[in-house]
Every structure is written in C-alpha cells, then in structure tokens.
N, C-alpha and C positions, 0 to 999 in steps of 0.2 A: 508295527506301524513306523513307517519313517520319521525321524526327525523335523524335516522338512512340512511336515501334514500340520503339526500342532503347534501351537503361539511360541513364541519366541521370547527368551531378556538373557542378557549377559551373566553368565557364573557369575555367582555373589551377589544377584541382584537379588533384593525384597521385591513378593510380587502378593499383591492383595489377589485373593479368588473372589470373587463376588457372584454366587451360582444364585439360578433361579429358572423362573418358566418367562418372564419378561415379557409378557401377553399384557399387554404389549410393556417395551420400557418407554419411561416416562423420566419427568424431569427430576423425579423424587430423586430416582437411581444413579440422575447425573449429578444430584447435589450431594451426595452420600459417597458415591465415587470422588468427588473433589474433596472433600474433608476430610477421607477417610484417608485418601493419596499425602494431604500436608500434615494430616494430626501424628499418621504414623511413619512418615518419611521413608513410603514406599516407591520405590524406585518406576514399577508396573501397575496395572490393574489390571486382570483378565475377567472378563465377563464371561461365565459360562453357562451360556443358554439351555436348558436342556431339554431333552428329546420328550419330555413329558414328567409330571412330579406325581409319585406313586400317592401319596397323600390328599391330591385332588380330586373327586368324581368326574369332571366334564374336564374331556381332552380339550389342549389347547390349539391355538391356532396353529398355520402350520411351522416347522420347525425353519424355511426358507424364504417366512414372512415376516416373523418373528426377528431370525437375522437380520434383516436387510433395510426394517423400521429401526434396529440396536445402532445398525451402522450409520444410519443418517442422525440419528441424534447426540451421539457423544462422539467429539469431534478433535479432543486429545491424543495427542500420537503414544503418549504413556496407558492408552486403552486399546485394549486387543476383544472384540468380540467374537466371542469362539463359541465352537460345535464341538467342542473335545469330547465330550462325553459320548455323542452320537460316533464319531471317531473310534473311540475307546469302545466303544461296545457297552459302557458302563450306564448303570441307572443309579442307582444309591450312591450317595455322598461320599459313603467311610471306601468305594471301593475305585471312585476318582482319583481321590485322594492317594489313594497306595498306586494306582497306576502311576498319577505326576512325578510324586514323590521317586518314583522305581527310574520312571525316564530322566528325570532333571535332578539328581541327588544335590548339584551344588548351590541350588536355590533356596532362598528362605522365604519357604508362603507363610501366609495367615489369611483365615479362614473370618472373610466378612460376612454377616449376617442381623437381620433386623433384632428389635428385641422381641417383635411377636412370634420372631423363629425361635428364639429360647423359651420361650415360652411353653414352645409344643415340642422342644428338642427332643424329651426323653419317646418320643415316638418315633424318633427318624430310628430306621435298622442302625443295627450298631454305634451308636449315639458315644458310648463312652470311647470307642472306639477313634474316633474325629476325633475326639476332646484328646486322647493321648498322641494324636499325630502331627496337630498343626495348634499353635499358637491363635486365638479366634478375636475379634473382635466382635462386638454386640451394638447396633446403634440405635439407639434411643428412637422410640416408631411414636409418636401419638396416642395416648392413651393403653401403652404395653407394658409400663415401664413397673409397677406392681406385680401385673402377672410375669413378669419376666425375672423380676428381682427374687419372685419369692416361688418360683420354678422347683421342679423339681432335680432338674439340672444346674441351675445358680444353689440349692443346696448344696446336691453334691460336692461341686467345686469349690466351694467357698474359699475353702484355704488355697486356693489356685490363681484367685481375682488378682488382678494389677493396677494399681491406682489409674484415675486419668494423669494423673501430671505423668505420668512413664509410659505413656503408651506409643511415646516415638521409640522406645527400644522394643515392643512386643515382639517384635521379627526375630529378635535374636535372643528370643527367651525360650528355653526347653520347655513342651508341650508334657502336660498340660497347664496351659495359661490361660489369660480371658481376660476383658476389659471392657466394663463399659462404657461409651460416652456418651453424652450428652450434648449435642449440636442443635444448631436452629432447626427447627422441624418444621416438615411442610406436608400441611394434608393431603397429599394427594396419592391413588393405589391404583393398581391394575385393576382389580376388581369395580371400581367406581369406573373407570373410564370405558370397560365391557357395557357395567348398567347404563349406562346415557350412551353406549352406542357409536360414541366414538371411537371404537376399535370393532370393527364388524366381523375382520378376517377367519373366519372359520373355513 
C-alpha cells in the first residue's frame, strides 16, 4: 500500500493509537485524546476506526458513517481519523500493529486504551503479543478500575507498570510497558448513546 493512503507524523514523532469501533465517537474519546496527547507529550493521535470488532455480536454502523461523525467532532490537527486497518486488510490488533510498526519503523507509538479494555485484554488474539510491541497506556473508564487493576493481563505485567509521574517518557520506553492513569472522567459510552437512539446509523 502506498505511503501516501495511511496517516502521516514526522520520523521521531510519538504517535498515540487510539483503535476502537467509535459507534459512534463521542466527547468521552475527545476528552481522553486531550489528556492523553498532554500527560504523554505525544506529538500525534491517530484514531483508528475499525472495520468491525471481532469481540462484538452486532455489526456496527457503517465504516463511512462512523468516519465522517469522528471527523466532525475532534477538530485538532494533532488528530488523524483513520481507516488503516480497513486499508491494511487487518482485523486483530497485534496484526495492525506489526503492519504500522513494518511501514513507519521510525515512529514511537503507544498503544491507548480504556481500563475496561484491560480488563478483557487477555481475550483479544494474541494479547501478549501487543504487550511486547508497543508501549500502552490504560485510562482510567468509570467503575473499571478494580476489574482492570486486578486483570489478568495487569497481573501478568505487573513488573512492566510505569508510574503516573513517568508517563510523559512511555513512548520511549521498550515494550513491554504500561501505565495507568487516572484523569477526570466522564460518563459517557458508545453503547448508552445506541440505547437512547441518539446514534441511529445502522
């Protein structure tokens, strides 16, 4: 695939990944992308939409709805909302990752995700796999933060954790890494805003 097809940052840039299904995104995703851009003094953010999440029953809306609601709401030029994966030909995480990794060698990603995603991590295909590739962040979700700490992936790693006071170096820490933080949180999910119908697009 050409260069040109997939998001963009300068060699040596820090780029946060931030994947998910974003059915729709919402303000949570933009407050999470802002703190997660200053706490880790990440240069980027790529948002990466993807073409469906094999862990989900009910497909999502569509993959060019979904876009184009991402694009109108986060409005940062350090945000790039991308279809890489549908690009890439990729569905699982750990095989994203080895693509970016394969095209952009001289980038330093870390790999953002909620704490109700570590929670269920040791389910994603090749789980330890992500863990030895990219340096992760974990952000503190509303009521996750138990099931997420006492994971069976937050076991694993444990000797892996990175304080919060260090989490502006996680980028240029050798994987496996991981951090959690703790930032103001805000209730609100993709899945509530399906329930009340504010997101119809199927």
């Amino acid at each position: 695939m050409p260069r040109y097809q997939l998001p963009h940052a300068p060699d040596g840039a820090t780029v946060g990944l931030f994947g998910g299904s974003f059915d729709p995104a919402h303000a949570g995703h933009v407050h999470v992308t802002r703190h997660a851009l200053r706490a880790l003094k990440l240069d980027r953010m790529w948002w990466l939409v993807s073409p469906g999440n094999p862990l989900k029953p009910n497909a999502p809306a569509s993959l060019a709805a979904r876009m184009e609601h991402a694009r109108r709401l986060i409005d940062d030029p350090r945000v790039i909302v991308s279809d890489v994966e549908a690009r890439l030909g990729t569905r699982a995480t750990c095989d994203t990752l080895a693509a970016l990794q394969t095209r952009f060698p001289r980038l330093r990603f870390v790999w953002i995700m909620g704490a109700d995603n570590l929670a269920g991590f040791h389910h994603w295909e090749n789980w330890r796999s992500i863990a030895a590739r990219v340096p992760m962040a974990v952000i503190a979700r509303p009521g996750a933060q138990q099931a997420a700490l006492g994971s069976v992936a937050a076991r694993s790693l444990r000797g892996h954790r990175v304080p919060q006071a260090q989490a502006a170096a996680l980028a240029y820490r050798p994987a496996p890494a991981w951090c959690f933080m703790t930032i103001p949180m805000r209730a609100i999910s993709s899945s509530e805003l399906r329930a009340t119908g504010r997101w119809p697009k199927r």
